[in-house]
C-alpha positions in Angstrom: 56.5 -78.3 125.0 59.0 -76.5 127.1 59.9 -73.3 126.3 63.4 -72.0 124.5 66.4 -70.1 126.3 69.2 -69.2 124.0 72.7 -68.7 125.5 74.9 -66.9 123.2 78.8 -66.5 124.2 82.1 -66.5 121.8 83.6 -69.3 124.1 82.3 -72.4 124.6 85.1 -73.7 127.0 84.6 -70.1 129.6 80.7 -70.6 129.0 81.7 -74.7 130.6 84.1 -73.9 133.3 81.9 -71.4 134.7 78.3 -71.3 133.8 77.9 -75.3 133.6 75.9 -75.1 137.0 73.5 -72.3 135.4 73.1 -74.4 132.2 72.1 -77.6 133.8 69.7 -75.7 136.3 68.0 -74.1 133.0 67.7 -77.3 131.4 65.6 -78.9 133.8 62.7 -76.1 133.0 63.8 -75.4 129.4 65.2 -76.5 126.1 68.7 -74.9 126.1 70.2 -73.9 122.4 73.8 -72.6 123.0 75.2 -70.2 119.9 79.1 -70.4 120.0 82.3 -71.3 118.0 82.9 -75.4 118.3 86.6 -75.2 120.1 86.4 -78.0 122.5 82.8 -78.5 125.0 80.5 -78.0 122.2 80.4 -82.2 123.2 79.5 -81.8 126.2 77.0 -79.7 126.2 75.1 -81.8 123.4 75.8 -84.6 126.1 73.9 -82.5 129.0 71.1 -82.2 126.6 72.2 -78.5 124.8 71.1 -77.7 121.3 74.7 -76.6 120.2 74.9 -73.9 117.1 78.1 -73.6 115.3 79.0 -69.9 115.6 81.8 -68.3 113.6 82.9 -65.2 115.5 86.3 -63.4 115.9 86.8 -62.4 119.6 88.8 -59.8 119.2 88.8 -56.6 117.0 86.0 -55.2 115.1 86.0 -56.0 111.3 83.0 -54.4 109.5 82.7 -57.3 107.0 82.8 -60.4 109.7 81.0 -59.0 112.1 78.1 -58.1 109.0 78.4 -61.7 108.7 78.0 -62.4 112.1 74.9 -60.2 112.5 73.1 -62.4 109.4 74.2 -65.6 111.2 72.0 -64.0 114.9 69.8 -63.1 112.5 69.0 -66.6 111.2 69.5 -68.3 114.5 66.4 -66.0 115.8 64.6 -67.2 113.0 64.9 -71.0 113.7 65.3 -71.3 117.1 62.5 -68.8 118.1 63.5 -68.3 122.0 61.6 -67.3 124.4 64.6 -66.0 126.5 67.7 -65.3 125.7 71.1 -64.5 127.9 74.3 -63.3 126.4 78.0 -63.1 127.1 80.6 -61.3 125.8 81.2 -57.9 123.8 80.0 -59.2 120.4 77.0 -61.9 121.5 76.0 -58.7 124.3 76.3 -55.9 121.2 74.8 -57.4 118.2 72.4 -60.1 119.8 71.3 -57.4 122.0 70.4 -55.1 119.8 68.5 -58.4 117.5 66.5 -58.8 120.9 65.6 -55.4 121.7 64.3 -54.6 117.6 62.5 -58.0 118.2 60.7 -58.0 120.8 62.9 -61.0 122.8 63.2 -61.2 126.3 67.2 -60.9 127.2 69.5 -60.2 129.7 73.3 -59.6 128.7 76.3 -60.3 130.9 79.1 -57.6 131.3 82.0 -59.8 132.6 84.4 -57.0 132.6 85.5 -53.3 130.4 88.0 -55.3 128.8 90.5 -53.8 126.5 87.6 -52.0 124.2 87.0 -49.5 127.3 90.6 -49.0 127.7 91.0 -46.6 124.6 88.9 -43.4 124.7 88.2 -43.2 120.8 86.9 -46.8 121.0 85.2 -46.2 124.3 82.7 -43.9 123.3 81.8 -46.0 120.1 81.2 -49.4 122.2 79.6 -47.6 124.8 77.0 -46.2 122.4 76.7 -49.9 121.0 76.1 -51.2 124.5 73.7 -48.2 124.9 71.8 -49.6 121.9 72.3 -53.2 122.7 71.0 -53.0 126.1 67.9 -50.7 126.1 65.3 -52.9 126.7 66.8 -55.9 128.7 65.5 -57.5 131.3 68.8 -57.1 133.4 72.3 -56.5 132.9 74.6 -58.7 135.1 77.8 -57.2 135.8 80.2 -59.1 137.9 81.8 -55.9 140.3 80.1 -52.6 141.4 83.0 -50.4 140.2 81.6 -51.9 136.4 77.8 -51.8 136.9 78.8 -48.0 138.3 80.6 -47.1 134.9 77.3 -47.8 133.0 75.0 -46.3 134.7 76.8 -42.8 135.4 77.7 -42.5 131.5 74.2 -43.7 130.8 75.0 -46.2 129.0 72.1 -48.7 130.9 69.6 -47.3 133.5 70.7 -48.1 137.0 67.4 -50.0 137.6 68.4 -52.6 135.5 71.6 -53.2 137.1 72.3 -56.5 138.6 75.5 -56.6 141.1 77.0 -60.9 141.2 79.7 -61.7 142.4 81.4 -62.9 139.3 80.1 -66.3 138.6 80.8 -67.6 141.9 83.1 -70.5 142.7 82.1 -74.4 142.5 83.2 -75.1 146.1 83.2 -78.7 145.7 85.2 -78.7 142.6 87.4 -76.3 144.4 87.5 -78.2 147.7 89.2 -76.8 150.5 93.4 -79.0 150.6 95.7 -78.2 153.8 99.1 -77.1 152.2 101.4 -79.6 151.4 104.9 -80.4 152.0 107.2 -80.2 148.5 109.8 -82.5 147.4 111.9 -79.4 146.5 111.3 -77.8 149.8 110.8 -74.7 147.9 107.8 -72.1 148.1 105.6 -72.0 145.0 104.0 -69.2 143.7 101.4 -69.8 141.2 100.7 -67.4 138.3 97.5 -69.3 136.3 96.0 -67.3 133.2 96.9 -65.8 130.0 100.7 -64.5 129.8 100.0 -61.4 128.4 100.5 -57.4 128.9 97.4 -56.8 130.4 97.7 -59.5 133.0 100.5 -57.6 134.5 102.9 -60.3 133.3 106.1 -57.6 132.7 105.5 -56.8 136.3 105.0 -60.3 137.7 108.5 -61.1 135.7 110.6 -58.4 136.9 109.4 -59.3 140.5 109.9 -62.6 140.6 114.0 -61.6 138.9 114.6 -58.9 141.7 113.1 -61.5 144.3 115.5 -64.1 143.3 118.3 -62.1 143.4 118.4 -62.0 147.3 116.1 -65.5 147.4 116.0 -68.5 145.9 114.1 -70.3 148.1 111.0 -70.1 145.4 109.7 -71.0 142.3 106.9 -69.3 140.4 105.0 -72.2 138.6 103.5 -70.6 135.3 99.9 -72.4 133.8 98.9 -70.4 130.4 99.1 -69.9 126.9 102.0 -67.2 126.2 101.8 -64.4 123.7 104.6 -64.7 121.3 106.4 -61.1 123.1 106.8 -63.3 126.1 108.1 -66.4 124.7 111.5 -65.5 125.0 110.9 -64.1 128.5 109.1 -67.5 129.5 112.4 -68.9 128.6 114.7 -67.2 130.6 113.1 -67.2 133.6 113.1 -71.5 133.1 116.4 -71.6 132.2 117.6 -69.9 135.2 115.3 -71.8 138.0 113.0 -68.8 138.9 109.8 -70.8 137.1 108.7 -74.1 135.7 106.2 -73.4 132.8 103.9 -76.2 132.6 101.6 -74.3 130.0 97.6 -74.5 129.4 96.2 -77.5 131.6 92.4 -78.5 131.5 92.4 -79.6 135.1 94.0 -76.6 137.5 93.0 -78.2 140.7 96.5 -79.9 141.5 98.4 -77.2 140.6 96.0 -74.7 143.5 96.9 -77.6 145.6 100.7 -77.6 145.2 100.9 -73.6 145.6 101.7 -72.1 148.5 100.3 -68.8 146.5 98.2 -67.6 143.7 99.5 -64.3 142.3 97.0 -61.9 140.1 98.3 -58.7 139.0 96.0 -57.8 136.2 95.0 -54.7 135.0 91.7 -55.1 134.9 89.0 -58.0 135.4 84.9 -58.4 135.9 85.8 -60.9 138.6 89.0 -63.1 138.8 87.9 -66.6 138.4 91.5 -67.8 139.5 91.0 -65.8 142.9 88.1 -67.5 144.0 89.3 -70.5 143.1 92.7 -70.1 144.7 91.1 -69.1 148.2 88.6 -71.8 147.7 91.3 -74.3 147.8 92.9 -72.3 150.4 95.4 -70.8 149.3 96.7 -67.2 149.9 96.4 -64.9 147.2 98.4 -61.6 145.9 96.4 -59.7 143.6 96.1 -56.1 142.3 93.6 -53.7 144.3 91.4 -53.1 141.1 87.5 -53.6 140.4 87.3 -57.3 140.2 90.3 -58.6 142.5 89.7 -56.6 145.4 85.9 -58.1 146.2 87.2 -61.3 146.7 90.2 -60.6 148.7 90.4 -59.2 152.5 93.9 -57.4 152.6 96.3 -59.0 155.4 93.2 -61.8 156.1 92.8 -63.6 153.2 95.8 -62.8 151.1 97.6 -59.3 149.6 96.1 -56.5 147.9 99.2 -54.5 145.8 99.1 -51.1 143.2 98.4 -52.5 139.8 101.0 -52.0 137.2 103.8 -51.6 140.5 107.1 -54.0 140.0 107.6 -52.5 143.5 104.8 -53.1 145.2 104.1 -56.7 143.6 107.7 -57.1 145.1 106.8 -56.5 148.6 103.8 -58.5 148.5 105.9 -61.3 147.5 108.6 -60.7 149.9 106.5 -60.8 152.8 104.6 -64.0 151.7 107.7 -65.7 151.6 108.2 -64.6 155.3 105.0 -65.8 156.7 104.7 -68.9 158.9 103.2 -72.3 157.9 100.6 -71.5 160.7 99.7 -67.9 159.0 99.6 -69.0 155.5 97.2 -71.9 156.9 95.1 -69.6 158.3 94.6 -67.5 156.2 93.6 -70.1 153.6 91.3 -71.1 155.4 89.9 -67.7 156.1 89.9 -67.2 152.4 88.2 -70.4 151.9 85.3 -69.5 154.5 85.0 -66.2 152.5 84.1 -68.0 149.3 81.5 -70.1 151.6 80.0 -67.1 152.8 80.1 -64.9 149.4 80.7 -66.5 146.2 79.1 -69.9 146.0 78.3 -70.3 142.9 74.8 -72.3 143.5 73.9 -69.0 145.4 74.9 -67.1 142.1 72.9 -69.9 140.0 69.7 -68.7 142.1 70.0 -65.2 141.5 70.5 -65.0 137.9 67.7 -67.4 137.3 65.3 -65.0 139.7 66.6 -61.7 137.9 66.0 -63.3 134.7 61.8 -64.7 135.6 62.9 -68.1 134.5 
């Protein structure tokens, strides 16, 4: 009999998109249960050979009574699966599975894919970081996918340093991302490509105003938009359309074209663990704008690989854009393909594969 790893996550379809490669490595060594709510790849998963556990879990906020709920469901899942190793994702799988593993006995490692909104409020700081101080006492190893992040735990004690393990975010499928020479558009018009949640803490308000001031002395652009919106930015969504500054294609399983067709990939979040859309963007080879925070920074190589601007800076964002825009076809192509070589060297994701499976003894 093989043994048992247990992945727990609150999203199945971030847990395919990114740790697929992970997953399918495991299960040639070990029967693989995954613990997550069914909203889309729970399929899949079954189809690679996955145990899949229908998981009931509210990703955001912290309600006593669901959560109590949530803790029963671990608690059962422990009960009939009996791991031998289990890995976790996310604040709620990381907190409450965490602390399961530790009281048990388990082996685990939890994954720290960012501070997220909870660290960003300084009442609620201090609870989750005592949870996390709970929840990760006696792992294995606690991944964390920047240094800035893995430093934030172990100066406020949250984790021991020693347990620590530094990736560079889940690394980058460079064949699915294959490097595409820029292409010629029909509109003759430079595309800038904003792909993720349209939201407040994505930097959204200041991605908008740029792109408004920008067109006001340019319209030689368009800024392609790929996301779900939050209802405050419908009407902002809109506008921007209706005037020519964006097309709004919305959520879209497959982003490869749309890399492709971009001339560049703009992230000016506030905070990440690592940008997925970064890596992929430069493994495409495309140039990128992104914020100089934890988590955008490590995967960009200001004036090389693409731009580095102040987070939460209309400004700034502004200028970033502005000189894009004046680039040559010969600059932007090289430094795609400097970008590209970077994910090569740095953020293959089979590399990452290897060195979670090595931190973890499986």
């Amino acid at each position: 009999m093989k043994k048992k790893v247990l992945i727990v996550t609150n999203h199945s379809y971030m847990l395919w998109q990114f740790r697929r490669e992970l997953i399918n490595s495991l299960l040639k060594k070990y029967q693989v249960s995954i613990s997550t709510p069914f909203v889309g790849h729970e399929a899949d998963f079954a189809r690679i050979g996955c145990n899949m556990i229908q998981t009931d879990l509210e990703r955001r906020g912290m309600n006593p009574l669901h959560d109590f709920k949530l803790i029963g469901h671990y608690k059962q899942i422990l009960k009939d699966e009996d791991p031998d190793f289990i890995i976790t994702y996310s604040i709620k799988p990381n907190i409450y599975m965490g602390a399961l593993c530790a009281k048990q006995g388990i082996p685990y490692s939890v994954n720290i894919q960012g501070l997220g909104t909870a660290f960003q409020n300084p009442e609620l700081r201090i609870v989750v970081s005592r949870m996390y101080h709970h929840a990760c006492r006696k792992a294995k190893c606690i991944f964390f996918e920047n240094q800035s992040n893995a430093d934030f735990f172990s100066n406020k004690k949250i984790i021991k340093k020693d347990k620590a393990v530094v990736l560079p975010g889940a690394g980058v499928n460079l064949d699915q991302y294959a490097y595409t020479p820029y292409m010629t558009h029909d509109d003759h018009k430079f595309h800038f490509l904003y792909l993720g949640r349209i939201m407040h803490e994505k930097g959204i308000t200041e991605l908008f105003n740029a792109a408004k001031q920008l067109y006001q002395t340019n319209q030689n652009f368009v800024l392609d938009i790929i996301g779900f919106y939050e209802d405050e930015y419908k009407q902002s969504v809109e506008e921007l359309v209706s005037k020519g500054i964006a097309h709004f294609y919305g959520f879209q399983k497959n982003p490869v074209p749309f890399y492709q067709q971009a001339d560049c990939v703009i992230n000016p979040s506030y905070h990440e663990g690592m940008s997925n859309v970064l890596l992929e963007a430069a493994s495409v080879g495309r140039v990128v704008i992104a914020t100089d925070i934890p988590g955008c920074r490590e995967s960009v190589e200001n004036d090389r690989t693409g731009y580095l601007v102040k987070p939460k800076d209309t400004a700034s964002l502004l200028h970033a854009m502005e000189t894009v825009l004046s680039l040559s076809e010969h600059k932007l192509s090289e430094m795609g393909m400097d970008g590209h070589l970077k994910m090569e060297n740095e953020f293959n994701r089979y590399k990452v594969v290897k060195q979670v499976m090595e931190a973890c003894g499986l």
